[in-house]
N, C-alpha and C positions, 0 to 999 in steps of 0.2 A: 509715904508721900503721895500726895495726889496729882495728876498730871492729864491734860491733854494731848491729844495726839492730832498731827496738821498734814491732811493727804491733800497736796495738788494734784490736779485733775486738768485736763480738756481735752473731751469728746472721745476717750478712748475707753469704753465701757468693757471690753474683754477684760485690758489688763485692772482696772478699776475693784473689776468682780473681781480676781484674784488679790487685790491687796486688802479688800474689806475682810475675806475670808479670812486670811489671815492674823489681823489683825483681834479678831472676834474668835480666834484659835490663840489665842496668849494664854501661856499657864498665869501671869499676873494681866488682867487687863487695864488698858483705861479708863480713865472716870468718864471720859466723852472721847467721840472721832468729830474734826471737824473737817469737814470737805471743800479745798479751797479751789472754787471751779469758777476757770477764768472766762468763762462765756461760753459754757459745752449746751448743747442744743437738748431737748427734753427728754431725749433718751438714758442719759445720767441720770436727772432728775427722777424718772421713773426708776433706774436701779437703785438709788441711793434711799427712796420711798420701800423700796421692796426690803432692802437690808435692814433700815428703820423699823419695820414690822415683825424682824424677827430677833432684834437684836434687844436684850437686858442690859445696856447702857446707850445713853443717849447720842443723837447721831444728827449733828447738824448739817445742813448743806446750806454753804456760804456763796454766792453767786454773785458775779460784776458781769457785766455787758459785753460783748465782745467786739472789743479795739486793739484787736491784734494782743501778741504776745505780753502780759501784764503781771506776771510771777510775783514780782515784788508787793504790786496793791491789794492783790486777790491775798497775800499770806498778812497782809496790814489786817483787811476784812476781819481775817481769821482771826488773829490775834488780838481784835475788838470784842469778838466773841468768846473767848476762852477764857474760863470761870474757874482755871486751878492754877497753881502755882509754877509746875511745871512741864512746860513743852517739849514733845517730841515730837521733832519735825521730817514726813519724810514725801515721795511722789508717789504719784497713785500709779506707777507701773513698776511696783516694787512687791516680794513676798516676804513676808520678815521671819525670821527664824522664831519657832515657839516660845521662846526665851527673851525674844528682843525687847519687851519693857520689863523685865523682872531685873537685867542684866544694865539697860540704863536708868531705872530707878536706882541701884544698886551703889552705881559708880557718882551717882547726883552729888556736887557738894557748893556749898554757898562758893562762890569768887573763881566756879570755873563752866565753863561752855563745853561738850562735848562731843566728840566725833567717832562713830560706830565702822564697823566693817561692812563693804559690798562688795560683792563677787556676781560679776558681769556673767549673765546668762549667753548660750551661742543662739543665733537664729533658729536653728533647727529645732531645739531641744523648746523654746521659747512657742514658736506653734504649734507644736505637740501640747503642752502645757493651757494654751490658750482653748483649742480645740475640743479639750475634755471639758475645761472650766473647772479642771479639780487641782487644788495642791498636795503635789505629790510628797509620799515619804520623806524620802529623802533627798539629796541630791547627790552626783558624784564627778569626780574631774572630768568625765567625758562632756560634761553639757555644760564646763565652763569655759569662757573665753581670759585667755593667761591667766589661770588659774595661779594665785599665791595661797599658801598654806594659812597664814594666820591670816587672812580674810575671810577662808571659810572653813574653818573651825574652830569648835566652841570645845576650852578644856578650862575645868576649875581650875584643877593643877597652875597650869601656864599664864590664867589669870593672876594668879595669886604669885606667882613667880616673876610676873613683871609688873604687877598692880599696874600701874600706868605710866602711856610715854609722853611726857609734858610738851614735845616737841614733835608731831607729825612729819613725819618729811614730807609728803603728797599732798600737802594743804586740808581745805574743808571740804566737805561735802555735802552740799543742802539737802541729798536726798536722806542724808542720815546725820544728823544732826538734833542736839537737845539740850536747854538753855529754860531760866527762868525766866518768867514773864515778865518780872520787874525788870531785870537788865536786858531787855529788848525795850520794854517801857522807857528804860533812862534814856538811850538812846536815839529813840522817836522811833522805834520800827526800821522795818527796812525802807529804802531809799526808792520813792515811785517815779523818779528821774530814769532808773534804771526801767528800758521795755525794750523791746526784743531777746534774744535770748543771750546769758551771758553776763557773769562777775556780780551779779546783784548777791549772792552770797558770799563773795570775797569780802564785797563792800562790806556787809553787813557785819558777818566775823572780824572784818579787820577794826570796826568802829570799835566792838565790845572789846578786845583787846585793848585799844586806848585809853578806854574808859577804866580799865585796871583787872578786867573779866580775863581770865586766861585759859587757853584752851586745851585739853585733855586728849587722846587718842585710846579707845578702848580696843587692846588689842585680844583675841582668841573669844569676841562676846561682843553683842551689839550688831548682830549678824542680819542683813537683806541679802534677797539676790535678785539683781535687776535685769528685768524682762531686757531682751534686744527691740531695736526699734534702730528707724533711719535717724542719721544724722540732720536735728534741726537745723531750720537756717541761721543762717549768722550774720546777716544782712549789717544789724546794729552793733557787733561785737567791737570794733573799733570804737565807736561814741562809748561804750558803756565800757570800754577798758581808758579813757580820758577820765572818766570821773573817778573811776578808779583810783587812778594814778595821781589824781586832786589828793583826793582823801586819804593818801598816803603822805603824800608831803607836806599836807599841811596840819597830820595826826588828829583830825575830825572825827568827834564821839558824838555828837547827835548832826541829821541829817535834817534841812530845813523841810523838804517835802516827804514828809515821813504819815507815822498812823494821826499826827497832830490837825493835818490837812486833810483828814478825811472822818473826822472823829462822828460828824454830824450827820453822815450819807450811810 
């Protein structure tokens, strides 16, 4: 199967360089990386130039203006751009485990949406990591933050002993996430009502669910480990948990300000 790959970005080009690396360290790779940068200043632009040059699959950098936090329009962008069937969606301050698209190509199936493992890196171990610019070996529970077992390890075995858990308890997760294009397409994309930080991937997961798309958990595979970093603001987290809370009650599968309203730009 053929698949894109969707890195949010803004303006944080240490952890940036770490997630391209990786990503370009898959035993199976992507057909394209596309970089959804929501207004990062030209120093991105220059790394993402640099990794272009050295990289044997193709490496877009998607760019909108910056007006404040825009997650939702900047991955519409993205998702205008993206030429294969299916997406894997993750942030650009993430390192994905060498397996991580072999493992969700693997688990791909027509009529479900799917949610991988992350395992919160600690601060310490996170600028260590930044400072070299290299991704390390391996990892081990000393440089995770609550560390759970089946988020960070990868066993065929235990894969295969619980193939998959149709009910998550811990919700979605947009830093790791992967879905076809078409049922993002039915939908209208994500919802660009949603800006500042916060629930624009609830929204989004909870539409395709509506729409009859059901969501998977891949557990002991599908593996990232998220750089630490301070707690965004959340200025807008109220307004964008209302709309939320719309869209649940009134069981909404397409979103009026969606990729439809921006299809021309």
């Amino acid at each position: 199967m053929n698949c894109s790959i969707i890195v949010s970005t803004y303006n944080r080009i240490d952890a940036l360089s770490l997630t391209l690396q990786s990503i370009l360290n898959q035993s199976v790779l992507p057909n394209e990386i596309i970089v959804a940068d929501d207004g990062s200043n030209e120093k991105t632009k220059n790394l993402i130039l640099d990794f272009t040059s050295k990289s044997t699959i193709p490496i877009i950098h998607c760019w909108q203006e910056d007006k404040g936090f825009r997650l939702a329009r900047i991955r519409n962008l993205a998702l205008m751009k993206a030429r294969f069937e299916y997406i894997l969606q993750i942030d650009g301050d993430v390192i994905l485990h060498p397996d991580f698209v072999k493992h969700h190509l693997f688990f791909a199936k027509k009529g479900f949406f799917s949610r991988g493992c992350r395992v919160e890196l600690n601060e310490k171990y996170t600028k260590e990591i930044i400072s070299f610019n290299k991704i390390p070996k391996q990892f081990n529970n000393s440089q995770f933050e609550n560390y759970k077992l089946p988020n960070g390890t990868s066993s065929l075995i235990m894969r295969w002993l619980l193939r998959l858990l149709r009910k998550p308890s811990n919700g979605v997760l947009g830093c790791n996430m992967a879905y076809f294009l078409s049922d993002a397409k039915a939908i209208n994309g994500f919802n660009n009502d949603f800006e500042g930080w916060g629930m624009e991937d609830d929204d989004f997961s909870t539409r395709l669910i509506n729409s009859g798309v059901k969501m998977q958990t891949i557990k002991f595979g599908a593996i990232l480990y998220h750089l630490w970093h301070k707690t965004a603001d959340r200025n807008n987290f109220t307004k964008n948990q209302k709309i939320l809370n719309e869209i649940i009650e009134k069981k909404i599968v397409k979103c009026e300000n969606g990729i439809s309203k921006i299809i021309d730009i």
